[in-house]
C-alpha positions in Angstrom: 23.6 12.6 10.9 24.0 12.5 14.6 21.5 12.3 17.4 21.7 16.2 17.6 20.6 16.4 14.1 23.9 18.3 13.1 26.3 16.4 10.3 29.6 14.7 11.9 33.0 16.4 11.8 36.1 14.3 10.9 36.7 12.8 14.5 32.9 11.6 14.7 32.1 14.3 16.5 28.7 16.7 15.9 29.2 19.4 13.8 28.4 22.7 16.1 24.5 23.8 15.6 26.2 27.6 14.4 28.3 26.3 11.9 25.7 24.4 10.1 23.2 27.6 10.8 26.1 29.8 9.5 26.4 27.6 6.1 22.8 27.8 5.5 22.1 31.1 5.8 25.3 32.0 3.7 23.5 30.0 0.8 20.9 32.5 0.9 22.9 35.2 1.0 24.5 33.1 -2.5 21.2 33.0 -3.7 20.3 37.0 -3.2 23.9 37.7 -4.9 23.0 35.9 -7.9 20.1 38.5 -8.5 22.5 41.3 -8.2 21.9 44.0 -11.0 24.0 43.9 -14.3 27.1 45.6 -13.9 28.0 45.6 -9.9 29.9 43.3 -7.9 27.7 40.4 -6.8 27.5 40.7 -3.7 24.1 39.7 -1.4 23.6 40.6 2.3 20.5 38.9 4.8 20.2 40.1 7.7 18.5 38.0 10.4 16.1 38.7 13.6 17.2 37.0 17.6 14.5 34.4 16.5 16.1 33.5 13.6 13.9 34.8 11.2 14.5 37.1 8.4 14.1 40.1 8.1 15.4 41.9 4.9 17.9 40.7 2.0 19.4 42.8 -0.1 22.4 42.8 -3.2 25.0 45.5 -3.9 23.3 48.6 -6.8 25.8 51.5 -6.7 26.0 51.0 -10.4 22.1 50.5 -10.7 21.5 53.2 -8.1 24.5 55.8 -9.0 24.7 55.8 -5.1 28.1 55.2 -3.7 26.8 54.2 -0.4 24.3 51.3 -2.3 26.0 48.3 -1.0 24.3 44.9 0.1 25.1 45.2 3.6 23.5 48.8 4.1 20.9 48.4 2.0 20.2 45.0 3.8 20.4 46.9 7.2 17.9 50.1 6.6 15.4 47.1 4.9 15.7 45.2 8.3 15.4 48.2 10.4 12.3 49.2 9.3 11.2 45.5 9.6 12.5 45.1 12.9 10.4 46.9 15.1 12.9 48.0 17.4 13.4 51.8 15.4 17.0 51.4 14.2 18.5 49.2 16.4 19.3 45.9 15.3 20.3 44.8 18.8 20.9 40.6 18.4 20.6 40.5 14.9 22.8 39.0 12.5 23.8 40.1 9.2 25.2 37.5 6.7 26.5 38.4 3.4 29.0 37.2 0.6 31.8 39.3 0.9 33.8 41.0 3.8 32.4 44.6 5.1 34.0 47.4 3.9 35.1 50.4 6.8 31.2 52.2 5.6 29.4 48.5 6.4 31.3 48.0 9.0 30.8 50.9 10.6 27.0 50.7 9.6 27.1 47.5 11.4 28.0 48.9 15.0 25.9 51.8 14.3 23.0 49.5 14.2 24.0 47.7 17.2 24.0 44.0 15.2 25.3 41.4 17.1 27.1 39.0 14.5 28.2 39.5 11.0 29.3 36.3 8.9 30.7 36.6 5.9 32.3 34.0 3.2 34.8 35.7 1.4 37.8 37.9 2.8 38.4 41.2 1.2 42.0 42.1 1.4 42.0 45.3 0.1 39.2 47.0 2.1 37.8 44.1 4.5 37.3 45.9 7.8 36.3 42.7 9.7 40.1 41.7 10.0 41.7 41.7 7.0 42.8 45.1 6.2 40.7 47.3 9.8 39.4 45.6 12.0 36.1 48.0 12.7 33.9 45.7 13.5 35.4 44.1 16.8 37.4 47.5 17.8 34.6 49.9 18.1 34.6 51.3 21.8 30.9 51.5 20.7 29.8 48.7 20.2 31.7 45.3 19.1 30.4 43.0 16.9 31.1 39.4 16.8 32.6 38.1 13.7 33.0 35.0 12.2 34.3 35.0 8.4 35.1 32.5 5.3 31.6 30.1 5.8 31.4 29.2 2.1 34.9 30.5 1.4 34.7 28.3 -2.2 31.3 29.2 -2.9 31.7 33.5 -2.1 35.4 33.8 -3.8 34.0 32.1 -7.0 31.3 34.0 -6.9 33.5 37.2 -6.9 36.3 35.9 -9.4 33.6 35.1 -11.8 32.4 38.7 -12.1 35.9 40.5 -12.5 37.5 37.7 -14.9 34.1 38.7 -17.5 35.7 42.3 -17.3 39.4 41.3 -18.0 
């Protein structure tokens, strides 16, 4: 460990403070995925206050809930709303969770007003943090600052593992 506390990149350089932030708070959203229900995609969303705190967590139950709209990051986001303080806006928050926003998260997000999303693995059919739309960052609303694939390994095994027991 460096002087600043943060783990040395391959030059010898300090790892940036976010990065290191960014990979510990997608473990926890690793952790809340592993609790998902029986039967839906493992998938776990934390959303996180200015100060760093959290504020709600939450895993993906359309199939537990029969509600289309049940996924981590929205249920993560209506948890931490009503947590927050602020009514509905989640102005400087950050939302961290396994798997790329779809178009509805996505759109949830900049409805919300959340500053950051992070996410570890990309969704290339309906990721709409880049991969597929890009909803996040094009709003005229409100843009959202994205950083994806922290834990890459960790989210896309996570994934893979659930769809290879149904094949």
């Amino acid at each position: 460990m460096s002087a600043t506390n943060s783990p040395l990149i391959g030059d010898g350089l300090p790892e940036p403070a976010a990065a290191v932030r960014d990979r510990a708070r997608m473990a926890r959203a690793l952790e809340v995925a592993a609790s998902t229900p029986d039967g839906d995609v493992p998938v776990g969303a934390v959303v996180y206050a200015p100060d760093g705190t959290e504020l709600a967590a939450a895993t993906n139950r359309r199939e537990a809930d029969a509600d289309p709209t049940a996924h981590a990051e929205v249920l993560a986001l209506r948890a931490a709303a009503a947590a927050h303080g602020d009514a509905w806006r989640l102005t400087d928050c950050t939302l961290v969770v396994t798997l790329e926003p779809c178009a509805m998260c996505a759109g949830a997000m900049v409805g919300a007003r959340v500053r950051t999303v992070v996410f570890g693995a990309w969704e290339p059919r309906t990721g709409a943090c880049g991969s597929v739309f890009d909803v996040a960052r094009e709003s005229p609303l409100h843009a959202v600052e994205v950083r994806g694939g922290v834990l890459l390994d960790e989210c896309e095994d996570l994934v893979r593992e659930f769809f290879s027991s149904r094949r």
